[in-house]
OpenMM code with the backbone's topology and positions (N, CA, C; nanometers):
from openmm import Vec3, app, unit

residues = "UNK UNK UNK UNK UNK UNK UNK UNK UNK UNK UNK UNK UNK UNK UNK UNK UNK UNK UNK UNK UNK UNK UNK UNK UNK UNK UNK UNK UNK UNK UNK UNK UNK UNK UNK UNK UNK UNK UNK UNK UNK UNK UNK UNK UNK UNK UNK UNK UNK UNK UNK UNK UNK UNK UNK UNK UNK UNK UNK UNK UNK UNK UNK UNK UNK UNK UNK UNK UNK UNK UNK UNK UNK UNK UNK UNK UNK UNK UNK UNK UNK UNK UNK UNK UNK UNK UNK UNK UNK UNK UNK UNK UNK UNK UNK UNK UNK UNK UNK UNK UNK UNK UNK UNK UNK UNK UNK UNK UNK UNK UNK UNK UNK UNK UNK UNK UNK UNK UNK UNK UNK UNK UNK UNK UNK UNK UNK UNK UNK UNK UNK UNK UNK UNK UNK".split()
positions = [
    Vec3(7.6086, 6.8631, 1.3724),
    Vec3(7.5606, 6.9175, 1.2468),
    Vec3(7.4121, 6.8838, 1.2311),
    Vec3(7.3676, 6.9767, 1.2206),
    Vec3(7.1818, 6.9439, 1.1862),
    Vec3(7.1525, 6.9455, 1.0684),
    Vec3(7.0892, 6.8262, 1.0516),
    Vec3(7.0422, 6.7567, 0.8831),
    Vec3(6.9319, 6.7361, 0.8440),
    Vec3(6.9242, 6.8270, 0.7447),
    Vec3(6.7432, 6.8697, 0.7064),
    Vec3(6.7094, 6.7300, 0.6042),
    Vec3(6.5795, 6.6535, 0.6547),
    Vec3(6.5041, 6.5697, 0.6310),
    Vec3(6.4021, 6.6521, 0.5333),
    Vec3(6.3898, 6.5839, 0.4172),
    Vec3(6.2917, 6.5984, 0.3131),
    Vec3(6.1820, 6.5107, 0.2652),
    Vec3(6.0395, 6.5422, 0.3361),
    Vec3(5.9181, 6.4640, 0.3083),
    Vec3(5.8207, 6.5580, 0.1974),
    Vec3(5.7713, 6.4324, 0.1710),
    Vec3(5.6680, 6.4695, 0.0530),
    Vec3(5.5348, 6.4833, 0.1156),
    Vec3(5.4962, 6.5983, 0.0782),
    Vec3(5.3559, 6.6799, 0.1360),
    Vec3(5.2434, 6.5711, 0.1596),
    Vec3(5.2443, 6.4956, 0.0512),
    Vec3(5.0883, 6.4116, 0.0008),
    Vec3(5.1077, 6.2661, 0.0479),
    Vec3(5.1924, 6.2496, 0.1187),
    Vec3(5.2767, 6.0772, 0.1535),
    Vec3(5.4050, 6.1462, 0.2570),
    Vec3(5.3846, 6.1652, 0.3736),
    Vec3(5.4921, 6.1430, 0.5039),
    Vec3(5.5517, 6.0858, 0.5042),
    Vec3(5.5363, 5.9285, 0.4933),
    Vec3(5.6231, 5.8307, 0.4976),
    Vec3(5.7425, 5.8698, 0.4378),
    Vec3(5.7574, 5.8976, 0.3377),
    Vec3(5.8706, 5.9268, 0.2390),
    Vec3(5.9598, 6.0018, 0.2918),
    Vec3(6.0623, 5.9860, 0.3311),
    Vec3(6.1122, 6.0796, 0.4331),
    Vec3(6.3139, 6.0874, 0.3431),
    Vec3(6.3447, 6.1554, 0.2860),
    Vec3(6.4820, 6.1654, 0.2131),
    Vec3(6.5668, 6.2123, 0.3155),
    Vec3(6.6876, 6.2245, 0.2910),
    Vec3(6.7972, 6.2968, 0.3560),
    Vec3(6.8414, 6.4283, 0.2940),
    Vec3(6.7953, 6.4647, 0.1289),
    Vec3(6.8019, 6.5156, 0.0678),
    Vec3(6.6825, 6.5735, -0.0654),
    Vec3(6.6889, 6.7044, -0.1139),
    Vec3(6.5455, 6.7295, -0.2109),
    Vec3(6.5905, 6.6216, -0.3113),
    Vec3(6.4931, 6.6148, -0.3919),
    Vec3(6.4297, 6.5755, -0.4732),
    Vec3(6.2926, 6.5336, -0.4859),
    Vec3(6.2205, 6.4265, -0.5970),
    Vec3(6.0854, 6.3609, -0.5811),
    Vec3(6.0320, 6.3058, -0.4981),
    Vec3(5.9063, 6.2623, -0.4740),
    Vec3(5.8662, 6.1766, -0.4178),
    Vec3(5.8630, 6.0398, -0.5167),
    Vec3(5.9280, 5.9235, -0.4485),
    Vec3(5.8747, 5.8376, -0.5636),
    Vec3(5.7540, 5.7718, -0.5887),
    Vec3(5.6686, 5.7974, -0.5273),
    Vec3(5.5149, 5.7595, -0.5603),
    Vec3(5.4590, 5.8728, -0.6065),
    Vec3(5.4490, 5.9740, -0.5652),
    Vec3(5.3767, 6.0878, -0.6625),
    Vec3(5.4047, 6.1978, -0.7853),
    Vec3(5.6087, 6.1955, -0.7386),
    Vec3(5.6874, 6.3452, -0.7914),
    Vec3(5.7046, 6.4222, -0.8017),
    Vec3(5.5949, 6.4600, -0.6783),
    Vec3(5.6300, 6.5835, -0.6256),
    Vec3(5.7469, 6.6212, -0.4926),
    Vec3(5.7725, 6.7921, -0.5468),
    Vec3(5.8657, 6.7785, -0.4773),
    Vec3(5.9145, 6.7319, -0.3387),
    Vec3(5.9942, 6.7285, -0.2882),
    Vec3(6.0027, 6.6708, -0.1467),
    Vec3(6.0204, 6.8361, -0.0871),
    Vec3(5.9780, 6.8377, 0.0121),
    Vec3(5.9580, 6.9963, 0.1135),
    Vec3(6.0502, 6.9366, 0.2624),
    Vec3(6.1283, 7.0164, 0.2844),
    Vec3(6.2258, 7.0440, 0.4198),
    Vec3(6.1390, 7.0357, 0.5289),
    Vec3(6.1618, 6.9487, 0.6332),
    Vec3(6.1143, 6.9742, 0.7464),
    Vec3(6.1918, 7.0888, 0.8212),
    Vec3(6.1534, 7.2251, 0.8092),
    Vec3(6.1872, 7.3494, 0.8512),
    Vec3(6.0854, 7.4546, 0.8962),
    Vec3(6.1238, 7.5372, 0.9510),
    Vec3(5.9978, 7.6345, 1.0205),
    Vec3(6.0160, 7.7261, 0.8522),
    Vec3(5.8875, 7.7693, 0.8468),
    Vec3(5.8545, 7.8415, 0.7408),
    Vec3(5.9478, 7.9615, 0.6824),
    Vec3(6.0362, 8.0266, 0.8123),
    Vec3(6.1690, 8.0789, 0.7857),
    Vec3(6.2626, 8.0780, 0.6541),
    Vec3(6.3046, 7.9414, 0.7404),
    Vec3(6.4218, 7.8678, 0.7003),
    Vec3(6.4058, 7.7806, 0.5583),
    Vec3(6.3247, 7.7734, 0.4932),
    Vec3(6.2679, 7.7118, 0.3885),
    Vec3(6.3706, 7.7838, 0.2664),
    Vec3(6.3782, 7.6489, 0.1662),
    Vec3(6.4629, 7.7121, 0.0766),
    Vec3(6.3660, 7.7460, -0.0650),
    Vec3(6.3704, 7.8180, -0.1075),
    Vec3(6.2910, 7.8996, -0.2357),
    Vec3(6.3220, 7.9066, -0.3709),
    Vec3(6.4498, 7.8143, -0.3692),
    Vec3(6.5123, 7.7960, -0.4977),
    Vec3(6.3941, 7.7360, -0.6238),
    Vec3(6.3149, 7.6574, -0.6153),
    Vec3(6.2392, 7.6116, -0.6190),
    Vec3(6.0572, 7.6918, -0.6896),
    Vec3(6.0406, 7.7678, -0.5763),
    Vec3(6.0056, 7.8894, -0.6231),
    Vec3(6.0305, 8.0062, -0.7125),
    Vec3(6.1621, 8.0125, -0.6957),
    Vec3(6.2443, 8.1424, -0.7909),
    Vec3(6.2118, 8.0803, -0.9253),
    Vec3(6.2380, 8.0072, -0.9716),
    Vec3(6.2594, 7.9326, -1.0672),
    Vec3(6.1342, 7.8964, -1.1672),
    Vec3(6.0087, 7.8605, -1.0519),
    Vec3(5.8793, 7.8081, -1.1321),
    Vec3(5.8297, 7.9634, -1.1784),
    Vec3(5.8609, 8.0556, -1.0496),
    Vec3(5.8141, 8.2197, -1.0866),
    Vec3(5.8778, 8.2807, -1.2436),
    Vec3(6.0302, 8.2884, -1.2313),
    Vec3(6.0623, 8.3117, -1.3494),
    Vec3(6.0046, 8.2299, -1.4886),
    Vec3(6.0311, 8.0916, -1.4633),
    Vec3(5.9517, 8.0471, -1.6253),
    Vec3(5.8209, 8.1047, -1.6082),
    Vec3(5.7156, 8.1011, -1.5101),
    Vec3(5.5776, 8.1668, -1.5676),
    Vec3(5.5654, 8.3269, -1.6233),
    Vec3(5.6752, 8.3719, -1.5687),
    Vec3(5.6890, 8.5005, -1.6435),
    Vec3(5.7340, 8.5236, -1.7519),
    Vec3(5.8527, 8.4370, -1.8549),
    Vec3(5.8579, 8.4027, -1.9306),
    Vec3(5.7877, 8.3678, -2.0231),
    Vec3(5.7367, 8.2734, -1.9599),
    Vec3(5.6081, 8.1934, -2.0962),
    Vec3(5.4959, 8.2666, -2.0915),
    Vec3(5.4785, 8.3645, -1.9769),
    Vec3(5.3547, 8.4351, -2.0113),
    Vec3(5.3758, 8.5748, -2.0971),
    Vec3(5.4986, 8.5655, -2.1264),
    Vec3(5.5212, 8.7219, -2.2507),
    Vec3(5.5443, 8.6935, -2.3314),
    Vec3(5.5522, 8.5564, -2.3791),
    Vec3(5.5718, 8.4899, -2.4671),
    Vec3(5.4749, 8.4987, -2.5250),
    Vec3(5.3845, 8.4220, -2.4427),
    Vec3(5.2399, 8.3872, -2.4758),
    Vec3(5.1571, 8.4722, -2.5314),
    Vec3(5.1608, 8.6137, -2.4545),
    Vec3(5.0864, 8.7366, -2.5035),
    Vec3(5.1444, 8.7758, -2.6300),
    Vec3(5.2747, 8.7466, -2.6483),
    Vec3(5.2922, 8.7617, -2.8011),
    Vec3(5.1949, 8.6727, -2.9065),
    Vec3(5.2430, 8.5419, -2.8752),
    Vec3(5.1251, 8.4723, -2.9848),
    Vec3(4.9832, 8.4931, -2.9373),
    Vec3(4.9214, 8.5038, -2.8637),
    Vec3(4.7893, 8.5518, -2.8362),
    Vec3(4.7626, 8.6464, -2.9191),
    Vec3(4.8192, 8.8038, -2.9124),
    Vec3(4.8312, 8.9021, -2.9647),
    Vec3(4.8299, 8.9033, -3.1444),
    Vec3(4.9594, 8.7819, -3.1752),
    Vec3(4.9495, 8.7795, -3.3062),
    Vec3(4.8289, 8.6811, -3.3497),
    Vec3(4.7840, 8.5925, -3.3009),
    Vec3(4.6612, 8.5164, -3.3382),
    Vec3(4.5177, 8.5365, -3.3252),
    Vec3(4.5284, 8.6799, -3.2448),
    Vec3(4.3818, 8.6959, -3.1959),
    Vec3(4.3749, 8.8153, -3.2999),
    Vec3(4.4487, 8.9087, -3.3264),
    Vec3(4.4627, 9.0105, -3.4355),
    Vec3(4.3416, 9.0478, -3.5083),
    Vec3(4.3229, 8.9325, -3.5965),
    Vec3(4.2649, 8.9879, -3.7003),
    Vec3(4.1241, 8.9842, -3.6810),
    Vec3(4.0732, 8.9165, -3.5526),
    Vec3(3.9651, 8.9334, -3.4830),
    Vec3(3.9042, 9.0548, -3.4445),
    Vec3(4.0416, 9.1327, -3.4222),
    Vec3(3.9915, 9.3081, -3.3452),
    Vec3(4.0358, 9.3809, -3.4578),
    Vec3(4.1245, 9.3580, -3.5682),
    Vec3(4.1666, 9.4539, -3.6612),
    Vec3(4.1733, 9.3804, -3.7699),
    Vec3(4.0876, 9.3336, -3.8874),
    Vec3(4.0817, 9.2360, -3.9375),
    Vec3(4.2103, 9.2551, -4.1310),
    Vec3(4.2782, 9.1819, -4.1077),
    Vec3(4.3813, 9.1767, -4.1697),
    Vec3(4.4627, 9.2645, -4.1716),
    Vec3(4.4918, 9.3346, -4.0904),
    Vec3(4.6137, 9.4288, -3.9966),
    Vec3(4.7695, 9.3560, -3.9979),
    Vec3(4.7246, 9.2480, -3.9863),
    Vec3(4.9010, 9.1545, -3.9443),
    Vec3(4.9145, 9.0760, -4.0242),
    Vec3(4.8160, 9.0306, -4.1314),
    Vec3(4.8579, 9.0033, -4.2149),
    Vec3(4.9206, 9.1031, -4.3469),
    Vec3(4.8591, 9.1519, -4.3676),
    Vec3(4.9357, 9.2985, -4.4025),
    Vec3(5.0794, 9.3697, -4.3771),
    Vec3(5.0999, 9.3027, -4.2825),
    Vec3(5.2715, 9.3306, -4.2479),
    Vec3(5.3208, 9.2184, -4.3092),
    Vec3(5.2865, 9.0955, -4.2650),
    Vec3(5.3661, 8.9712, -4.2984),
    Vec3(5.2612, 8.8642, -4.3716),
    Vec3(5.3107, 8.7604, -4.4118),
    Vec3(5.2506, 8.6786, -4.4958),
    Vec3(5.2339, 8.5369, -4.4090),
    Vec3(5.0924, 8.5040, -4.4180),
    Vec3(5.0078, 8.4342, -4.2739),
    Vec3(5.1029, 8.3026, -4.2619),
    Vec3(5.2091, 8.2578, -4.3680),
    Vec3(5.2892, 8.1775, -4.3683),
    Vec3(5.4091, 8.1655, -4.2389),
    Vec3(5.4400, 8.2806, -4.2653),
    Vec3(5.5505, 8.3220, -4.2136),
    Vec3(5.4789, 8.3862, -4.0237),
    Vec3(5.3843, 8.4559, -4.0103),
    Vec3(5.3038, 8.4308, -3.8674),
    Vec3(5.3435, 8.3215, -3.8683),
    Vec3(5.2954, 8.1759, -3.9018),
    Vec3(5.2371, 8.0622, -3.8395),
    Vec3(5.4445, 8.0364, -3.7924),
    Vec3(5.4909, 8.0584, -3.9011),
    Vec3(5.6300, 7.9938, -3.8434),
    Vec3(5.6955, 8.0638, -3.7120),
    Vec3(5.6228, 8.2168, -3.7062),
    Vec3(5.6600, 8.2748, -3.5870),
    Vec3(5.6098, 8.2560, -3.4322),
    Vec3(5.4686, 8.2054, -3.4538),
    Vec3(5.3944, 8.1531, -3.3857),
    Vec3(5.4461, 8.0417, -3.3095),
    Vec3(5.5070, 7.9682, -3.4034),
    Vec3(5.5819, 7.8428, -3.3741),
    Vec3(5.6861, 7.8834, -3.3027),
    Vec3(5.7587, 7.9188, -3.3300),
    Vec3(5.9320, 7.9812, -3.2753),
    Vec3(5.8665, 8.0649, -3.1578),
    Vec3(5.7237, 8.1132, -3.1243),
    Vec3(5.7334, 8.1635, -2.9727),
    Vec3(5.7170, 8.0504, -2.8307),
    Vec3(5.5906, 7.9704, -2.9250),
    Vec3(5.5406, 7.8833, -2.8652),
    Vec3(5.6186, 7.8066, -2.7945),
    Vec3(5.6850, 7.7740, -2.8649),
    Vec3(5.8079, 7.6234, -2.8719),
    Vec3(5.8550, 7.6408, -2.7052),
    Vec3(5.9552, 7.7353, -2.7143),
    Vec3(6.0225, 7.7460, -2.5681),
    Vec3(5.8885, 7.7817, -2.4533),
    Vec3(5.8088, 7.8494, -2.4395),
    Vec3(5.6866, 7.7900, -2.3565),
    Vec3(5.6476, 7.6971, -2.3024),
    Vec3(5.6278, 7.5900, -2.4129),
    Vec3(5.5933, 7.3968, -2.4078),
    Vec3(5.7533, 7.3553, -2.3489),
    Vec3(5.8500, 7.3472, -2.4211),
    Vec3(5.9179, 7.3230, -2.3522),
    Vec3(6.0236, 7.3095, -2.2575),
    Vec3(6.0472, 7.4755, -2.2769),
    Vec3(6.0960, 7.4879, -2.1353),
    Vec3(6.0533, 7.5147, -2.0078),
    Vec3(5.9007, 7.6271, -2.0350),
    Vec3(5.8159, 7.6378, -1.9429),
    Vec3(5.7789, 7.4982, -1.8741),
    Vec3(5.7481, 7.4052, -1.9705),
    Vec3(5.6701, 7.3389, -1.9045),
    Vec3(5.7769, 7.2118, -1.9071),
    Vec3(5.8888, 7.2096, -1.8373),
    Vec3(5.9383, 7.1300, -1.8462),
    Vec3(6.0082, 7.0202, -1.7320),
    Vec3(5.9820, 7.1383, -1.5632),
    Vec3(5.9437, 7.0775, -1.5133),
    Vec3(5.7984, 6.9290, -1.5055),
    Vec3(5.6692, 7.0089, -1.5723),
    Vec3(5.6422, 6.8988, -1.5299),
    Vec3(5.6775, 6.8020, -1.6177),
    Vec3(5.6961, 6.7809, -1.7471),
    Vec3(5.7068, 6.6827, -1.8260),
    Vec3(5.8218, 6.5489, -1.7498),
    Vec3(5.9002, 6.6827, -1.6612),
    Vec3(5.9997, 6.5562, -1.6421),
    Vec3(5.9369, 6.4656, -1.5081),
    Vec3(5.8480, 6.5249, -1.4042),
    Vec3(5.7602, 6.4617, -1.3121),
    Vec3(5.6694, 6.4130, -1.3723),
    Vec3(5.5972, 6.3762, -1.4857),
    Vec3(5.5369, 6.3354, -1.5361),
    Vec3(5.6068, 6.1933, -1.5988),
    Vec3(5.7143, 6.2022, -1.6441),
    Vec3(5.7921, 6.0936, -1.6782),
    Vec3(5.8723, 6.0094, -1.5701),
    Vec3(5.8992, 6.0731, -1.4273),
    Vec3(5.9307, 6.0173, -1.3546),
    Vec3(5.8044, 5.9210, -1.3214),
    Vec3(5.6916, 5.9734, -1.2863),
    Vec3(5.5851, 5.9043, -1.2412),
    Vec3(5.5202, 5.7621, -1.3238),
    Vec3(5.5440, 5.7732, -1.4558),
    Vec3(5.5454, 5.6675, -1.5567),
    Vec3(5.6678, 5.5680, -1.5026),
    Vec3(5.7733, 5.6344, -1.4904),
    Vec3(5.8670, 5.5298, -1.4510),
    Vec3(5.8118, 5.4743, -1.3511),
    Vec3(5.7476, 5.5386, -1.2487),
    Vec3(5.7174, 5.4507, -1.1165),
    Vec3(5.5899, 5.3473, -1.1505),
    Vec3(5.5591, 5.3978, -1.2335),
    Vec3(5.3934, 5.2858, -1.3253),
    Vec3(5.3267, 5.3670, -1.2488),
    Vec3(5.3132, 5.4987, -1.2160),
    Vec3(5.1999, 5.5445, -1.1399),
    Vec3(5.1426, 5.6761, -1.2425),
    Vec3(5.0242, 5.7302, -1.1444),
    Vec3(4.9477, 5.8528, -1.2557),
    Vec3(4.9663, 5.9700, -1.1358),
    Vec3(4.9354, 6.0639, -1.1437),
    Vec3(4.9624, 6.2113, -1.1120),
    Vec3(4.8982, 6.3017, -1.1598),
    Vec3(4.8993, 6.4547, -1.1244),
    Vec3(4.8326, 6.5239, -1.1698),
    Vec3(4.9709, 6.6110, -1.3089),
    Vec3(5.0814, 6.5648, -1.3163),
    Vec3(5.1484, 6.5694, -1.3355),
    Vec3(5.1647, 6.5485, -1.4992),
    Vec3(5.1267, 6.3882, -1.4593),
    Vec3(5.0955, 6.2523, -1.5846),
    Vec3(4.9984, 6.3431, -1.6626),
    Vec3(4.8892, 6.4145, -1.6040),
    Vec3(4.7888, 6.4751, -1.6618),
    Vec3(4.8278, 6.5883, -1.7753),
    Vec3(4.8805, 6.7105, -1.6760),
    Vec3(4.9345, 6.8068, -1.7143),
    Vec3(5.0359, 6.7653, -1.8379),
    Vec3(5.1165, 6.6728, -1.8203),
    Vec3(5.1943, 6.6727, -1.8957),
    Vec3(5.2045, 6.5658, -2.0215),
    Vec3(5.0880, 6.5123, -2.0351),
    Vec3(4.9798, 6.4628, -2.1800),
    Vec3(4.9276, 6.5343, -2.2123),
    Vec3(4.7964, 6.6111, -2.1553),
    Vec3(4.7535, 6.7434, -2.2145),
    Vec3(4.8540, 6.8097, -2.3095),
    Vec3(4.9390, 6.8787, -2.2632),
    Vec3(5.0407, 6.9687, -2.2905),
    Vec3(5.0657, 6.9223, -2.3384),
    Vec3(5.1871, 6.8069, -2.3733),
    Vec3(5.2558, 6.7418, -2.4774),
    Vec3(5.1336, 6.7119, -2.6203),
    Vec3(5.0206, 6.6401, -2.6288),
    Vec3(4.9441, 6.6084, -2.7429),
    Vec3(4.8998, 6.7445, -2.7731),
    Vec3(4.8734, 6.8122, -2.7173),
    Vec3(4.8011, 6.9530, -2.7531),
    Vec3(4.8898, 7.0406, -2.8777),
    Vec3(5.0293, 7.0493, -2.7854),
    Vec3(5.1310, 7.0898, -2.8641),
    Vec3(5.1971, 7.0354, -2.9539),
    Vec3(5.1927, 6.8855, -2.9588),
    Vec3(5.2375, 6.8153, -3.0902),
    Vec3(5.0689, 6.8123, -3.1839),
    Vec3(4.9677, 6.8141, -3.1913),
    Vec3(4.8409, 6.8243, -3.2826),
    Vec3(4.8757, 6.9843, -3.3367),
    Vec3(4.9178, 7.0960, -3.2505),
    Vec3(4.9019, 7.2336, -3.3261),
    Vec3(5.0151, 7.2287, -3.4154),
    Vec3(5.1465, 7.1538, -3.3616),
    Vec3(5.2606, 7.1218, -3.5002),
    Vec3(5.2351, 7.0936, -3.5794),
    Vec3(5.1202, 6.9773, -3.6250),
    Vec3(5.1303, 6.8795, -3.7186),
    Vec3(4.9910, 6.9782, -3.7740),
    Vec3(4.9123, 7.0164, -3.7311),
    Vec3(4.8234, 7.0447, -3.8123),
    Vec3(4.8352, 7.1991, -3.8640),
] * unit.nanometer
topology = app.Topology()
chain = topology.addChain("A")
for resn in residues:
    res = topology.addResidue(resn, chain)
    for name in ("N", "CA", "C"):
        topology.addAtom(name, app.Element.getBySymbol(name[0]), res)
């Protein structure tokens, strides 16, 4: 039976029997396989949420940039109250489901006491999106 070994791109050493993290960086672990044979699950997955959060996105873009190109057009339908709560209810699943891979490599990497580009991404993102809640 042939048994696919899983190393992490940025650190070799790391060598699994199985996917998951790396535990020094958290990123994923990649198959030692010919480019073929590679599994894409992985891919499918990051592709669909960016397509997701990006029609999402163009919704609140769309409703927030508005009155810039048509000036009180959308407010005129609805009451700027009720935008902001919609705004919210698009956003939301974006931050966190889109982005929820990294939050959770980002929290793995804290567990390890280490930083990442990960750690980055996923402070940005998290304070960004809790300051537009609160304010």
């Amino acid at each position: 039976m042939n048994e696919t070994e899983y190393t992490c791109p940025m650190h070799p050493e790391v060598v699994r029997p199985g996917p998951g993290t790396c535990p020094i960086c958290a990123m994923a672990l990649e198959p030692r396989l010919t480019a073929a044979a590679q599994d894409s699950r992985e891919l499918a997955d990051m592709r669909r949420r960016l397509w997701v959060s990006a029609g999402l996105s163009a919704v609140v873009v769309a409703v927030g940039m508005s009155s810039l190109v048509i000036p009180r057009a959308v407010e005129a339908m609805a009451p700027p109250a009720a935008l902001s709560w919609c705004e919210l209810a698009l956003t939301t699943p974006v931050v966190l489901w889109g982005g929820w891979p990294f939050f959770e490599r980002a929290w793995h990497a804290a567990l390890n006491r280490t930083t990442n580009m990960f750690t980055l991404i996923g402070l940005g993102v998290g304070v960004a999106y809790l300051y537009s809640v609160a304010a």
